[in-house]
N, C-alpha and C positions, 0 to 999 in steps of 0.2 A: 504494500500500500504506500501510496507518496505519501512526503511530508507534508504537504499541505492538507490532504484529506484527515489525516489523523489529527494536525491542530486544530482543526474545524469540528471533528467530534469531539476530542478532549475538552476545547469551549464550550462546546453545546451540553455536554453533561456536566459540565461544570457550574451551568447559568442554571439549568432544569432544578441541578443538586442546592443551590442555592435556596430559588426561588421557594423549594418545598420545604428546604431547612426556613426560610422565611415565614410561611404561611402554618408549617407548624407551631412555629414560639407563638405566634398572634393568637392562632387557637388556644395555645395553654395559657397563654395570658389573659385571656375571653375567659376561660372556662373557672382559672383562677380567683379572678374577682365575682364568678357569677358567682360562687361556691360561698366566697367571704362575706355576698350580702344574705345570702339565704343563711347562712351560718348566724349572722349578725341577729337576722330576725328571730329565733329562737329565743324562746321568753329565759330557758337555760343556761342559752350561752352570754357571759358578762363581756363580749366584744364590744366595739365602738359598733355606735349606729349610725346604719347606710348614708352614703350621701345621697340626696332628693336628688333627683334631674328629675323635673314636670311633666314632660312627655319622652321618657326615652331617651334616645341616643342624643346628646347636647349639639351633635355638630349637622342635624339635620333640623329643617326647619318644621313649627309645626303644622300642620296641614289646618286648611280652613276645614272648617264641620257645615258651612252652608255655602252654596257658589254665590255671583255674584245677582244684585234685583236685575228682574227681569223689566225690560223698557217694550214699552209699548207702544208704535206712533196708528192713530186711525188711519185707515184708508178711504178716500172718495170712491164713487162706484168707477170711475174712469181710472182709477189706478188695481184697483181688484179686477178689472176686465182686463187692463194689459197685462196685470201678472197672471194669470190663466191662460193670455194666447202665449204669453212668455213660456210657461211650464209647458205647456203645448207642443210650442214648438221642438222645445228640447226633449219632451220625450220622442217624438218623432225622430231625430236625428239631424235635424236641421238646422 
């Protein structure tokens, strides 16, 4: 096998070997702190109690609970007739 092919695998499992060694510490770090709030909450355990975040994850934002008012404008019957030939036409294809 050339040389260059073998430094191009050796990189590439070396970035793969990374990436997973990466993405496992985050899980055990995840798993970690979920572990020491549920710990915390036990009426048994004399640990420090959890810190609040409001909704969850601090670095997402929290979602609206209603969208936004809906606006209304009336239509004359000459504007309700042209958007009907309008729909019309488009559904036809034209």
């Amino acid at each position: 096998m050339s040389e260059d092919k073998t430094l191009s695998r050796t990189a590439g499992a070396t970035v793969v070997t990374l990436v997973a060694v990466a993405c496992a510490a985050g899980l055990a770090d995840a798993l970690r702190r979920r572990r020491e709030r549920t710990r915390a909450r036990t009426p048994d355990h004399p640990g420090p109690a959890p810190r609040h975040t409001p909704h969850g994850i601090p670095a997402i934002p929290r979602q609206r609970r209603t969208g936004p008012h809906v606006e209304a404008v009336p239509l004359t019957e000459a504007e309700r007739d042209a958007f009907a030939v309008l729909v019309r036409r488009f559904g036809e294809g034209g």
